[in-house]
C-alpha positions as CSV (number, residue, x, y, z in Angstrom):
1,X,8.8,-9.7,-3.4
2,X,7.4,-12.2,-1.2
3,X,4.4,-12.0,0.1
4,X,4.1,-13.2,4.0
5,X,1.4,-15.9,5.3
6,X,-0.1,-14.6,7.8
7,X,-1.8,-15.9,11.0
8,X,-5.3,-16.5,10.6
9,X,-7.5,-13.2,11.3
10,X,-7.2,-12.1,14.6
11,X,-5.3,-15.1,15.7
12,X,-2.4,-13.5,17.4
13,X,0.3,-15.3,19.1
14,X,0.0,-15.4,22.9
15,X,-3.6,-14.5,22.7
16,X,-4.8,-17.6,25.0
17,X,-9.0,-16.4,24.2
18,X,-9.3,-18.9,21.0
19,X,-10.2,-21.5,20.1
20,X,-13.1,-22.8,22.5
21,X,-13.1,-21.2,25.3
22,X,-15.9,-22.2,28.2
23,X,-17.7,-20.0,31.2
24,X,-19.0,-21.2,34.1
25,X,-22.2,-19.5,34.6
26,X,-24.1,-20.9,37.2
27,X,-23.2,-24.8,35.9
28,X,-23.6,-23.2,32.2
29,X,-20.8,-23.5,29.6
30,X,-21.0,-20.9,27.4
31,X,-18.8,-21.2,24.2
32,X,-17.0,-18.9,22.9
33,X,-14.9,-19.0,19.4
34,X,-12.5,-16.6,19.4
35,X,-11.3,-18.1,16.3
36,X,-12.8,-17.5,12.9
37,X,-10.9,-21.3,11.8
38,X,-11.9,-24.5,13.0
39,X,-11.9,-25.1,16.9
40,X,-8.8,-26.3,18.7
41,X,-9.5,-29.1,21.3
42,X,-11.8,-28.4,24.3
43,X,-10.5,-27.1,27.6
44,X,-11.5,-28.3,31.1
45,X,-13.1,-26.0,33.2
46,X,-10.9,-25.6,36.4
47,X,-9.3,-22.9,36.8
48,X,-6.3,-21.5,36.1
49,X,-3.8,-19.0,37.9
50,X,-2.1,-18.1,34.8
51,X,-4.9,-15.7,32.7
52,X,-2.5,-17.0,29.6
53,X,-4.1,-20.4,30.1
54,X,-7.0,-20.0,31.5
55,X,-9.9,-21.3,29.6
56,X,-12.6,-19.6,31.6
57,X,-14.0,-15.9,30.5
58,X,-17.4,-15.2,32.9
59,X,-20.4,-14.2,30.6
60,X,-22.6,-11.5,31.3
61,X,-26.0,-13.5,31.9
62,X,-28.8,-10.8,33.2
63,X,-30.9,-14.1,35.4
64,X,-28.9,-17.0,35.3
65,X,-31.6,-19.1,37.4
66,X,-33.2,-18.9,33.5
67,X,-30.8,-21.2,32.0
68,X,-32.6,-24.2,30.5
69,X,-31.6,-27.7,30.6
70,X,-31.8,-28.0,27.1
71,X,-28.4,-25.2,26.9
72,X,-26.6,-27.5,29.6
73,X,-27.1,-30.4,27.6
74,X,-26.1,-28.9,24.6
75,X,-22.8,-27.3,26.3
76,X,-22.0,-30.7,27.6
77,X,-21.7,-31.9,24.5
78,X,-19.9,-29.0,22.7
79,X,-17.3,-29.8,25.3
80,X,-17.4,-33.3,24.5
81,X,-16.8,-32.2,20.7
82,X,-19.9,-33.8,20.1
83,X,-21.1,-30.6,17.7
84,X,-23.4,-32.8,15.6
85,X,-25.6,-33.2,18.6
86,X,-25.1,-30.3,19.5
87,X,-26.5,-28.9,16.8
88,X,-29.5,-30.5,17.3
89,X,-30.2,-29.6,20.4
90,X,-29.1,-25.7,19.7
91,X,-31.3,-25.7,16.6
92,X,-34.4,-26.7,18.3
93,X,-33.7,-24.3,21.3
94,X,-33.9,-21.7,19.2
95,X,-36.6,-22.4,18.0
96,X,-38.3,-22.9,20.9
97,X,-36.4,-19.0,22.0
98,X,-35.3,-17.4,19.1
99,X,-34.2,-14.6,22.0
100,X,-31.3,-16.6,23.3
101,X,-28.3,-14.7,22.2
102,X,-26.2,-18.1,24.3
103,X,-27.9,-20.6,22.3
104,X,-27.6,-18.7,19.3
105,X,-24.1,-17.7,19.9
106,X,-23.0,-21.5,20.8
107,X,-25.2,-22.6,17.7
108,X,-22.7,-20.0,16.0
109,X,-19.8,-21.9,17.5
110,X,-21.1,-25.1,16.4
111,X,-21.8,-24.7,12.6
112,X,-18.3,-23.6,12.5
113,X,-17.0,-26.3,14.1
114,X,-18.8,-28.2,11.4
115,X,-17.4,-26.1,8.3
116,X,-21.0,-24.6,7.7
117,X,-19.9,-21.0,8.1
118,X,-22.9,-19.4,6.1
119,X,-24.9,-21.2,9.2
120,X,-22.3,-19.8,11.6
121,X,-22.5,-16.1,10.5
122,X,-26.1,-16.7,10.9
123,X,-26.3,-17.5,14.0
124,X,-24.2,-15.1,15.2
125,X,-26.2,-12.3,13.5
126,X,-29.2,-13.8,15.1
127,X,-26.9,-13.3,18.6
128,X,-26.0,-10.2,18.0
129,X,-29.5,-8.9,17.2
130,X,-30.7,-10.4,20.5
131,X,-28.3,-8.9,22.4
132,X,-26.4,-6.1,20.7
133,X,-23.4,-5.5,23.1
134,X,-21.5,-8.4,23.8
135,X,-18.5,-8.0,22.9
136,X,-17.5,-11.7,22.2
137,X,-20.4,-12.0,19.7
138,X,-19.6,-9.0,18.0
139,X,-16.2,-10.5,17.6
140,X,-16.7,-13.9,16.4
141,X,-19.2,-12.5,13.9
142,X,-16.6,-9.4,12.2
143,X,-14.5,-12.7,12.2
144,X,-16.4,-14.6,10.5
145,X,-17.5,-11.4,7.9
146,X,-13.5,-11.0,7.5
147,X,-12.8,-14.8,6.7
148,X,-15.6,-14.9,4.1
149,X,-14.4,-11.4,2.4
150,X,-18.0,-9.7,3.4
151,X,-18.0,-6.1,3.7
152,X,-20.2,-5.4,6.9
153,X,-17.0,-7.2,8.9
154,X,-15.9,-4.1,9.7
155,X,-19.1,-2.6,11.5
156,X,-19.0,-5.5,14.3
157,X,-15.3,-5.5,14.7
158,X,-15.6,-1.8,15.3
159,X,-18.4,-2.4,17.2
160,X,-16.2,-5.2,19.5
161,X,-13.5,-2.4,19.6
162,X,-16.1,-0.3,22.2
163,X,-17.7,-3.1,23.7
164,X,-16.0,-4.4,27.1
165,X,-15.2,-8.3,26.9
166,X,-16.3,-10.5,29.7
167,X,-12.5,-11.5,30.5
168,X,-9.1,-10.3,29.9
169,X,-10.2,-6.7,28.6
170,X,-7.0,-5.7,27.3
171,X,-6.6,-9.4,24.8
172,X,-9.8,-8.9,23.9
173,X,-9.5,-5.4,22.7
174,X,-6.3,-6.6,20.9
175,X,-8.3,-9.2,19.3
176,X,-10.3,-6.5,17.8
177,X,-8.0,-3.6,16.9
178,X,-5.8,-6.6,15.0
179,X,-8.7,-8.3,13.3
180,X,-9.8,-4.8,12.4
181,X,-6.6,-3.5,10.9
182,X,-6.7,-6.8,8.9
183,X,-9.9,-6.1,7.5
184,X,-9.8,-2.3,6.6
185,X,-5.9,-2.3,5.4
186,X,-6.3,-3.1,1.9
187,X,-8.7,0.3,1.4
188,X,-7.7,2.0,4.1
189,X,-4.5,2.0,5.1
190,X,-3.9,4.6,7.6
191,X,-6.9,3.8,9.1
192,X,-5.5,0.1,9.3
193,X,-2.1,1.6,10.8
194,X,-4.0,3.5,13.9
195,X,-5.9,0.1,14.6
196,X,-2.5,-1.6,14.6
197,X,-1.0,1.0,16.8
198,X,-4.4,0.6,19.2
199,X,-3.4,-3.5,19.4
200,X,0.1,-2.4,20.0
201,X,-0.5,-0.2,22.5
202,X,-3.2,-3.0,24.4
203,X,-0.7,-5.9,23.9
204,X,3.0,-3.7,23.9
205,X,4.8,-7.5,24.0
206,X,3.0,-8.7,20.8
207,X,5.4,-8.7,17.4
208,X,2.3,-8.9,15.1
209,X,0.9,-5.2,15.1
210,X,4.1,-4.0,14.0
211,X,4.9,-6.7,11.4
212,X,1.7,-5.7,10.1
213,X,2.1,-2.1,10.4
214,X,5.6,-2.6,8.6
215,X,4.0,-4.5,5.8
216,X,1.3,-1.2,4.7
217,X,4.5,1.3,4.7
218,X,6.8,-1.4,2.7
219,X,3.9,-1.8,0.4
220,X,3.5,2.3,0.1
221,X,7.5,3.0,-0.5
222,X,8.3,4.3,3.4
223,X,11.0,1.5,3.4
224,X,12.6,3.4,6.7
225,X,9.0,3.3,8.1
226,X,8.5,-0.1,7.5
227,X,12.4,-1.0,8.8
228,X,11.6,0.5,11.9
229,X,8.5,-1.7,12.4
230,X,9.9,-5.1,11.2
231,X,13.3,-4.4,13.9
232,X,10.5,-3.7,16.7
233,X,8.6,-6.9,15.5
234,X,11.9,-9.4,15.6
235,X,12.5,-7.3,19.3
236,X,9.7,-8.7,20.3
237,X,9.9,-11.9,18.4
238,X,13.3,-13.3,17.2
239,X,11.4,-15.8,15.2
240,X,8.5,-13.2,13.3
241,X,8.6,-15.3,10.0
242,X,6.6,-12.4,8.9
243,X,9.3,-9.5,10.1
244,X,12.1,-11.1,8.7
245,X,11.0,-11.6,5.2
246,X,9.9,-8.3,5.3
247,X,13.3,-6.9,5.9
248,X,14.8,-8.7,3.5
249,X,11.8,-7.5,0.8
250,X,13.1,-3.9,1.8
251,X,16.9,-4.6,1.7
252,X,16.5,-6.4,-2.0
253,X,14.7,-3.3,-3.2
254,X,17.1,-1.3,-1.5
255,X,20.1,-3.3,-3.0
256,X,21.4,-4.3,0.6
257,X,21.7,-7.8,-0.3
258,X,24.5,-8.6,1.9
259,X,21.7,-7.6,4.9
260,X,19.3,-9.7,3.5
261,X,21.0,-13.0,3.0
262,X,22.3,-12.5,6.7
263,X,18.5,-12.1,8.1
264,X,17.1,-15.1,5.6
265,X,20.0,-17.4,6.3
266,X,19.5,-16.8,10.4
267,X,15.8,-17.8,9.9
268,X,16.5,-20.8,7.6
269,X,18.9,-22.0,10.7
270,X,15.8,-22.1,12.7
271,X,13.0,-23.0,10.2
272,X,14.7,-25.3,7.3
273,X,11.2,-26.4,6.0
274,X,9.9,-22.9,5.3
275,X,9.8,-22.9,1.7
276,X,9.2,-19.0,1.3
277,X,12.1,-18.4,3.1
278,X,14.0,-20.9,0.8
279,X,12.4,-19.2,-1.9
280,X,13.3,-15.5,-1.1
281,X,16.7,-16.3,-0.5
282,X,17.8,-17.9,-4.1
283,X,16.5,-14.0,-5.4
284,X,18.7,-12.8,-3.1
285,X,21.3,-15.0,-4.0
286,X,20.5,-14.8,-7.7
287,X,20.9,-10.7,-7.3
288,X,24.3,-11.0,-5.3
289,X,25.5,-13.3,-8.9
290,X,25.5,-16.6,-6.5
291,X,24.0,-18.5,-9.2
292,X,24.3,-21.6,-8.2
293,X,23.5,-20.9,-4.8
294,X,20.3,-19.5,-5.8
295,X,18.4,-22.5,-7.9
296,X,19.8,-24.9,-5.2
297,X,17.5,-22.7,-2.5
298,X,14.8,-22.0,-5.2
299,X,15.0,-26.0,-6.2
300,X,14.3,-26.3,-1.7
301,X,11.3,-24.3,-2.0
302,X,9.6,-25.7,-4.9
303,X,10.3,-29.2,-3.1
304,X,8.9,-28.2,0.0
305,X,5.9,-26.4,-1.6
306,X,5.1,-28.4,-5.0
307,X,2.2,-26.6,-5.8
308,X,3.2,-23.1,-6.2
309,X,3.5,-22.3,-9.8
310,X,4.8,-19.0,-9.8
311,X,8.2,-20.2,-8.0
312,X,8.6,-23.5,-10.4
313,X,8.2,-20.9,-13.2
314,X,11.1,-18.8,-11.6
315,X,13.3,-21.6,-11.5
316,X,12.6,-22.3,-15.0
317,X,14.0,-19.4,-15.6
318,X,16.5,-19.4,-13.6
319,X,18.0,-22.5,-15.9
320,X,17.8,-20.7,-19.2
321,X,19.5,-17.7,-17.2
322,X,22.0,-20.0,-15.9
323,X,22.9,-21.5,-19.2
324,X,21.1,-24.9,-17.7
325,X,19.1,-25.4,-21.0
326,X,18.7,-29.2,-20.6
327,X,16.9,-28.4,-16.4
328,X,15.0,-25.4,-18.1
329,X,13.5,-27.4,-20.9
330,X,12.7,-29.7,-18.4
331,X,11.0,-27.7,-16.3
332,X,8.7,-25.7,-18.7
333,X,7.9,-28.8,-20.1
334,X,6.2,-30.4,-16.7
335,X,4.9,-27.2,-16.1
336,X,3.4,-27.0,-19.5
337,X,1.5,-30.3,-19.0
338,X,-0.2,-28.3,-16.0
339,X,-0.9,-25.0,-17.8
340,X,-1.1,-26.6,-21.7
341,X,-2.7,-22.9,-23.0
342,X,-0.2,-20.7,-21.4
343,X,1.2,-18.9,-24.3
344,X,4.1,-17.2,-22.3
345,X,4.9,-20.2,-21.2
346,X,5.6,-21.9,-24.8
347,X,7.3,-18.7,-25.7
348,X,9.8,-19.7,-22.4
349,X,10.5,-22.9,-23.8
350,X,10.7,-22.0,-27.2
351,X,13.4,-19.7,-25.8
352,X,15.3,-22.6,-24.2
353,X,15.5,-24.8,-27.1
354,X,17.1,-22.4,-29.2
355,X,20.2,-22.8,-27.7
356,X,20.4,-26.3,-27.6
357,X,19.4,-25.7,-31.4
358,X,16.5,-27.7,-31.5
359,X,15.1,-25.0,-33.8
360,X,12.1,-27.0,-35.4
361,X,10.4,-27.7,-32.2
362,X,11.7,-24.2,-31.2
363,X,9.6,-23.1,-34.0
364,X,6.8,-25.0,-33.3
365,X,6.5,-23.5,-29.7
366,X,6.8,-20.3,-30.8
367,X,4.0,-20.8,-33.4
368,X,1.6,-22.2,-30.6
369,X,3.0,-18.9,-28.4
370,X,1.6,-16.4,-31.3
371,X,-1.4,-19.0,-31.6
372,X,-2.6,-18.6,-28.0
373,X,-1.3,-15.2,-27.6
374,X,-1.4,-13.2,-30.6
375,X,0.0,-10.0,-28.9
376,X,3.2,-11.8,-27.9
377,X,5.6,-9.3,-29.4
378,X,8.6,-11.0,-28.4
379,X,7.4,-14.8,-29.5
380,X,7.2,-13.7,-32.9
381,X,11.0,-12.6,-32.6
382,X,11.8,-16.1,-31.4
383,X,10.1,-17.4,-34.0
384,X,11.6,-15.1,-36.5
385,X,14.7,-16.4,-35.7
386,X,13.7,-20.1,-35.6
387,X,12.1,-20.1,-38.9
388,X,15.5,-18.4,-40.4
389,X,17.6,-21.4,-38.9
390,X,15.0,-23.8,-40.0
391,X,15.7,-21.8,-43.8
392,X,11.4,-21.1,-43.8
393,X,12.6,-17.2,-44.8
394,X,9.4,-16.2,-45.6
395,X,7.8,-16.9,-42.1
396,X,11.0,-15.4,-41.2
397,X,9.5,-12.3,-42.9
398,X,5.9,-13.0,-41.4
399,X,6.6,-13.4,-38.0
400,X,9.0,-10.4,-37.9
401,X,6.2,-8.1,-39.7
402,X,3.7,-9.0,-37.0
403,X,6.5,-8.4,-34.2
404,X,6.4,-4.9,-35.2
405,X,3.1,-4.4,-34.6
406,X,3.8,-4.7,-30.7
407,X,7.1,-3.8,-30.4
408,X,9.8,-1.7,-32.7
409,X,12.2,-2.7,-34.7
410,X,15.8,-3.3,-33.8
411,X,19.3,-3.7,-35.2
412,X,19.1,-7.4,-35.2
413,X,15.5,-7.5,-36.4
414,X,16.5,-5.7,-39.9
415,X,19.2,-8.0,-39.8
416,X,17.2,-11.3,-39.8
417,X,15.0,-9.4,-42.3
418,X,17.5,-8.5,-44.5
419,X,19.2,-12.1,-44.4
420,X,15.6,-13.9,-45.2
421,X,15.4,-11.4,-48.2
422,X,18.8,-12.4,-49.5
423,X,17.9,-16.0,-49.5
424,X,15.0,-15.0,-51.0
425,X,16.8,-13.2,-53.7
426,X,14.6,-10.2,-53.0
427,X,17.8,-8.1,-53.4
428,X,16.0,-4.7,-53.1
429,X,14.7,-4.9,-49.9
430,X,17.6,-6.6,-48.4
431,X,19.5,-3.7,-49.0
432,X,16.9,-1.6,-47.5
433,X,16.9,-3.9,-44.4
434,X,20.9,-4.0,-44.4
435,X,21.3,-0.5,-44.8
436,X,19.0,-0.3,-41.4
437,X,20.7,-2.8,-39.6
438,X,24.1,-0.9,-40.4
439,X,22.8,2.7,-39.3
440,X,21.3,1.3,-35.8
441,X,24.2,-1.7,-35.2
442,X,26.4,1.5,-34.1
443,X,29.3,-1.4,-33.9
444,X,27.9,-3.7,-31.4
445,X,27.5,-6.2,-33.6
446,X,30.6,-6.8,-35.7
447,X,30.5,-10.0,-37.8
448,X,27.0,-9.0,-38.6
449,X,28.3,-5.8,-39.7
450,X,30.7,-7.0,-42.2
451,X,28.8,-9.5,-43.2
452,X,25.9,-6.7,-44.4
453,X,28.3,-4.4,-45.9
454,X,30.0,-7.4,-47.9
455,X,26.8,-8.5,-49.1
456,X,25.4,-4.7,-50.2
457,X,28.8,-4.9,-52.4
458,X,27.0,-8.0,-54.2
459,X,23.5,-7.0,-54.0
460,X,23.4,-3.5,-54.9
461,X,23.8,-1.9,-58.7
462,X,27.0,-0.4,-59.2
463,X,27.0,2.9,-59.7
């Protein structure tokens, strides 16, 4: 499963309140930041006819014949993207009035823009404090709460949800609801799905409530649910990134792979340099048997995103899969010069040499496997086998003694047991292992077969 990368919190498409957004307020800019990331370029302040790109949002100010020069200045050159200076000037207004929630909010706005978001959630505590319901602070500080993991996010994104914005009531309240459902969904789900239907119902043209929505019942198993969601996303959204790798999560789980590749290959068409995309449809491939198919898409998305590990791990294994030992060796090698102590990952390349019969550095993977992880069950198997090849029949014996401590014994284990007796001219308890290989090999393995019942004909007493 893939997991979608989502907007930024709260950033919806179409919502035009982000970024930095100015008020006119009797020749005072007020700033808002109506997104928790970095500020987009500064807007003018004329007007606009469309609300979807207008810029201003009128601020509640209770005197506005207060307004200092000082909070001019300083909005001048927040519009100016000046924010070092205005920092200065922000940071001795409030101490001059620590009861300016617009100084405190801009200061908010400011540290931000500077990357100092400790600073920023701050200063928009020290807003909200002042002046307890406006809605845009309450906003920008759940925001902020939300992008920094902290728990009280919730309470002033709640608190945003009651609150009536300054501007453009019904994008601000979708603000909320979305940035809310975001926040809560992980713990509380259904709580996180009525928030989403809230947004949905504020913004009814907006794809992103539903993708979301569909992403909580695909996690929870209500695959029609979250079907029914994803189709009302890509309604309102032919290109929701987000909606159609979420279908095609459900139809691989659901083993409607056909469905799948035709959703994934229609988004491909229109974003070629998306590497999850590329990524989800080589598994799809790969599950349909279009082997090939599937590393060249999964070899596309580790190109287009080098540093995810997970997927150049995949197509590791896709190789040995694949019977492309040389391109698998390859592979776990670079990535082993990344991850040097990942045990699994010797074990994964120990694998891959035994084919190509490389069996001594085979073995020595295996032994740095069992090394790093000494609960590897299925490395000391590899290196059961490897020692055998490599004629080392009593690590043979070793390795498949501590297998058996993790995992249980099978037909082919007694086997290699039995052989690495036999070469050890333990006779007795090769025929013990033989005889265990022949009751559990229940014919699947045939020259093995007749090779233990010849060699019990040699190796046992005659009676």
């Amino acid at each position: 499963m893939v997991t979608r990368r989502r907007a930024p919190m709260g950033a919806g498409k179409g919502f035009v309140l982000r970024g930095l957004v100015f008020a006119a307020v009797g020749g005072c800019a007020f700033a808002i930041a109506q997104d928790a990331n970095p500020p987009a370029a500064p807007p003018s302040k004329q007007s606009s006819s469309s609300h979807r790109s207008s810029h201003h949002i009128q601020v509640p100010v209770e005197d506005s014949s207060t307004e200092s020069p000082e909070l001019r200045l300083a909005e001048g050159e927040i519009e100016k993207r000046e924010y070092a200076d205005a920092e200065l000037l922000l940071r001795k207004l409030v101490e001059k009035d620590s009861t300016s929630y617009v100084a405190w909010f801009d200061l908010g706005f400011v540290e931000n823009a500077l990357g100092k978001v400790d600073e920023s959630i701050a200063a928009y505590r020290k807003s909200v404090a002042a002046k307890p319901d406006v809605f845009e602070s309450n906003l920008n500080l759940g925001l902020q709460l939300a992008k920094t993991g902290q728990a009280d996010a919730e309470t002033f994104l709640r608190a945003a949800t009651k609150l009536k914005p300054t501007s453009h009531a019904d994008e601000g309240h979708y603000r909320a609801w979305l940035s809310l459902g975001q926040t809560i969904e992980k713990d509380r789900p259904e709580e996180a799905l009525e928030a989403y239907r809230q947004a949905a119902e504020l913004q009814p043209k907006e794809a992103e409530p539903h993708a979301y929505a569909g992403e909580i019942f695909e996690k929870e198993n209500k695959f029609a649910d979250a079907e029914r969601e994803y189709k009302q996303a890509l309604e309102l959204d032919s290109h929701s990134t987000d909606a159609v790798m979420g279908l095609a999560n459900i139809y691989m789980r659901g083993h409607r792979f056909p469905e799948a590749e035709d959703y994934l290959k229609k988004l491909l068409a229109e974003h070629p340099s998306e590497a999850p995309v590329h990524i989800q449809l080589g598994r799809v491939l790969a599950a349909e048997g279009k082997t090939d198919a599937a590393i060249a898409e999964l070899q596309a998305g580790v190109k287009l995103s080098p540093g995810d590990y997970a997927v150049q791990r995949e197509l590791a294994e896709s190789y040995s899969t694949s019977g492309r030992n040389e391109l698998s060796e390859a592979a776990y090698r670079a990535l082993l010069k990344a991850h040097p102590n990942d045990g699994e990952l010797h074990r994964r390349l120990g694998e891959t040499l035994l084919p190509q019969k490389k069996f001594p550095e085979a073995q020595q993977e295996f032994l740095i496997a069992v090394k790093l992880k000494p609960d590897l069950g299925e490395a000391y198997g590899g290196l059961a086998f490897a020692a055998g090849e490599n004629k080392n029949y009593a690590l043979t014996i070793r390795a498949l003694d501590a297998r058996k401590k993790f995992l249980p014994d099978v037909a082919i284990t007694y086997f290699m047991r039995a052989s690495a007796y036999d070469h050890l001219r333990d006779f007795k308890n090769a025929a013990v292992n033989y005889h265990l290989f022949l009751n559990t090999a229940q014919g699947k393995y045939p020259d093995q077969e007749w090779q233990a019942k010849h060699r019990l004909i040699a190796i046992e007493p005659k009676k």
